[in-house]
N, C-alpha and C positions, 0 to 999 in steps of 0.2 A: 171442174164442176162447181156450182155455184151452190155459196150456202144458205140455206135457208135462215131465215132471220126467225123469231118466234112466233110473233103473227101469223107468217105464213105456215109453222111447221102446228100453230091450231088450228089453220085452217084446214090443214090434210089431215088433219086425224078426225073434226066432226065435221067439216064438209064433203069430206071426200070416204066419210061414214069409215072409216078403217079402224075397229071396234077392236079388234084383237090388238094392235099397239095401243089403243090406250090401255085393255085390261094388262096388256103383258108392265106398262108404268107403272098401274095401278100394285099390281104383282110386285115389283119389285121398286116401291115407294122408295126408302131407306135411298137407296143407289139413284134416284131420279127426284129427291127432293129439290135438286134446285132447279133443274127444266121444269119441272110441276109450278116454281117460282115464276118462272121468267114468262108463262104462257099464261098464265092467271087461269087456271084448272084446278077448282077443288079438289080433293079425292072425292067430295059426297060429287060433286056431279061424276068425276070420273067411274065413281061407284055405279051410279043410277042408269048412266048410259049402257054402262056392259051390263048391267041386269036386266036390260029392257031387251036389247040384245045376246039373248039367254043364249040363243047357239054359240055363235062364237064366243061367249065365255066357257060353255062349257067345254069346247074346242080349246084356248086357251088352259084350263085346268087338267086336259090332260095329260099335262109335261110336269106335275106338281112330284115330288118323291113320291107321293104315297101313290101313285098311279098304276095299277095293276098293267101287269103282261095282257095284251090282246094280239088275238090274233086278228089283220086289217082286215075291214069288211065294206069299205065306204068307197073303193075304188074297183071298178071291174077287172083293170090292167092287173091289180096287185093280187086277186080272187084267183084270178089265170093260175097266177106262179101260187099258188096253193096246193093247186093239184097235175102241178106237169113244171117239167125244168123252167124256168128261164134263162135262154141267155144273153141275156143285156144284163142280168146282173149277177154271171156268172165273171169266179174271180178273174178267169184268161181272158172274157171281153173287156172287163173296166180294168186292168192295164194295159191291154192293147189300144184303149182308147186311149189312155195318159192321165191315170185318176193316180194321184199321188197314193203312195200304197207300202207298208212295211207290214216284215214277216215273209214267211217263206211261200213261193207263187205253187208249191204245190200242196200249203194246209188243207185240209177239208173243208174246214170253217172258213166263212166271210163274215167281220163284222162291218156293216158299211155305215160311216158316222154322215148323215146330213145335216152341217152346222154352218155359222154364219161368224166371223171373226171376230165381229161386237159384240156377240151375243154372251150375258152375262153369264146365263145358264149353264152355253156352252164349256166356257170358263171352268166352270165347278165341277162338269164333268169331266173338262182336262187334268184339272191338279189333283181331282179328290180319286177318282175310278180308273183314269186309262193307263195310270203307273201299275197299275194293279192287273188290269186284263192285260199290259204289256208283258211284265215280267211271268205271270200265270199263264197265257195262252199264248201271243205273239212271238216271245223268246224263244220257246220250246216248240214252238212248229204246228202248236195244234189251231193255231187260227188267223187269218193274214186282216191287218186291219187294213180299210180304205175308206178316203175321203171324198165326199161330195159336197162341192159347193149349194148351197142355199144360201145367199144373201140378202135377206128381206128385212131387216131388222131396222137399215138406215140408209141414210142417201149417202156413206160412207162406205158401207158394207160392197155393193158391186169392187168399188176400185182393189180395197182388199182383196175381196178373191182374186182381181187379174194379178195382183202383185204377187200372191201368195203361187199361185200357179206358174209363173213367171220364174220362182225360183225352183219350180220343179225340174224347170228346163236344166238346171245343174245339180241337181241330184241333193237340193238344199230345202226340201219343203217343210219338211218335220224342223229343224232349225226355226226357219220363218215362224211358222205354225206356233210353237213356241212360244218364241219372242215377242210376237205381237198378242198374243195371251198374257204372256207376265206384262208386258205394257199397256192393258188394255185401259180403256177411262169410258165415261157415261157414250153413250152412243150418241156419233153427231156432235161431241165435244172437240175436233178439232183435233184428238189423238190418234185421227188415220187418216191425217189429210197425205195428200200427193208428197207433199216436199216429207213428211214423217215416215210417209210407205220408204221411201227410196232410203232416209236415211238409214230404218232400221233393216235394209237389205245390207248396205256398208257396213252395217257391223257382226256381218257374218264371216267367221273365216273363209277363204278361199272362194267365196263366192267374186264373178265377176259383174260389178258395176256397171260397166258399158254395155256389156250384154243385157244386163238385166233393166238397163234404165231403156233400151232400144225396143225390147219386147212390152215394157210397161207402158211407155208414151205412145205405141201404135195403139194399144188396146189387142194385140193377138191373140191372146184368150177368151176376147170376148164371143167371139160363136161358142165355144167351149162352153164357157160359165152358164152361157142364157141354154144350153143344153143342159148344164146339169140342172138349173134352175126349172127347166121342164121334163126331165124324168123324175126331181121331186111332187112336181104337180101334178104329175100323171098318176102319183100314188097315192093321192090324195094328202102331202104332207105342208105343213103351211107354218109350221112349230118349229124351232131349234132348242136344242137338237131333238134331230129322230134319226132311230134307227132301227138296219134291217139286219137278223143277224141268221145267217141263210149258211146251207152248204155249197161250197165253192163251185158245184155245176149247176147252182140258181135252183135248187129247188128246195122246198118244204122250209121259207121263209117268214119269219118270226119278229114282230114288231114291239118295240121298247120303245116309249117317248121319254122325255125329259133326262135328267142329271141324275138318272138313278145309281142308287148305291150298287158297290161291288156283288152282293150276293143276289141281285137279282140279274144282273149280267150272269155271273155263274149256272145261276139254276139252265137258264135258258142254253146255253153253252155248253153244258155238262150231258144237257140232253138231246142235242142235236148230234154232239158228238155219239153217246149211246146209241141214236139212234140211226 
């Protein structure tokens, strides 16, 4: 894959009007002051654009902490499973499909994380909350967590996922998953390029490298990914992370965006279970 030079990666964010990556920069300046450098983008213009482009900022803001619980209302597909099972995103279908997945396949609960490997966000919600719903709900069998790719964040992001799913194939995703989180660096910084994906699979124990470099150089996950990529968009989600945290026969499902703290995971959790 070839890398965008900065010219071109301004030219994809205001000609190619894709408003929500710049507000998600603008969002998290601190962490992208030097691409903000290299592309000669003020914050005030960055500013001006995603206010003029009020939807998708407001879209954008609802992954902020402070973001209340809602339940979806902006997708038909997702209004469905409101009031009647689903299952496609009942727990026995998304591991029979091969959605990377820990916790016990007969919890109740499904919390389903759709997240993107650069995403910084994502990040916060790995170190700071999912020790926390692991050991609290995960461990003890009251709720199975599972992963869905969404990769949208970088022209880096696609290859991650197939790498990451690639080590599913050996029962090493959660490792990966991981790893390339305590490694992560600014999106499109060259910290998940091809020759990086493969190394940091080599430094998994027991994982096999030939296998795993065999599945990653064809691309065999890619039907998979651009799958998960479109049951995200069928729900109308466009944010990392989002998630849905459902009873394991798909129904009476419940949406959370952004890095939210543990106690708002709980509430929701507490209650699905009660109920």
């Amino acid at each position: 894959m070839t890398t965008a030079t900065p010219s071109q990666y301004k030219e994809f964010l205001i000609e190619k009007k894709n408003f929500q990556r710049i507000y998600y920069l603008m969002a998290n300046l601190k962490s992208y002051e030097n691409i903000g450098r290299k592309v000669s983008i003020s914050l005030t213009t960055i500013f001006i654009i995603a206010a003029i482009m009020s939807s998708a900022a407001q879209a954008s803001l609802s992954f902020t902490p402070s973001s209340p619980i809602v339940p979806y209302k902006l997708s038909y597909a997702y209004a469905q499973t409101q009031s009647q099972g689903n299952t496609e995103l009942s727990l026995s279908t998304l591991i029979k499909e091969g959605q990377p997945h820990q916790g016990s396949t007969t919890a109740p609960i499904t919390i389903i994380d759709f997240s993107d490997l650069q995403c910084i966000l994502c990040d916060r919600f790995v170190k700071s909350t999912e020790p926390q719903i692991n050991s609290t709900y995960v461990q003890t069998g009251k709720a199975a967590l599972v992963f869905e790719h969404l990769p949208n964040r970088g022209f880096d992001s696609f290859p991650a996922a197939l790498a990451a799913q690639c080590t599913n194939d050996q029962g090493k995703f959660w490792q990966y998953h991981n790893l390339l989180y305590k490694n992560q660096g600014p999106i499109d910084s060259g910290w998940a390029s091809k020759e990086n994906l493969k190394k940091f699979a080599s430094e998994i124990p027991g994982l096999n490298t030939a296998k795993f470099n065999s599945c990653f150089d064809s691309q065999r996950y890619k039907p998979f990914i651009e799958a998960n990529l479109a049951l995200a968009h069928s729900l109308g989600f466009t944010q990392t992370p989002s998630f849905i945290i459902i009873k394991s026969d798909g129904s009476n499902p419940q949406q959370l965006l952004g890095p939210q703290p543990f106690p708002e995971f709980k509430a929701v959790i507490d209650k699905e279970l009660g109920g």
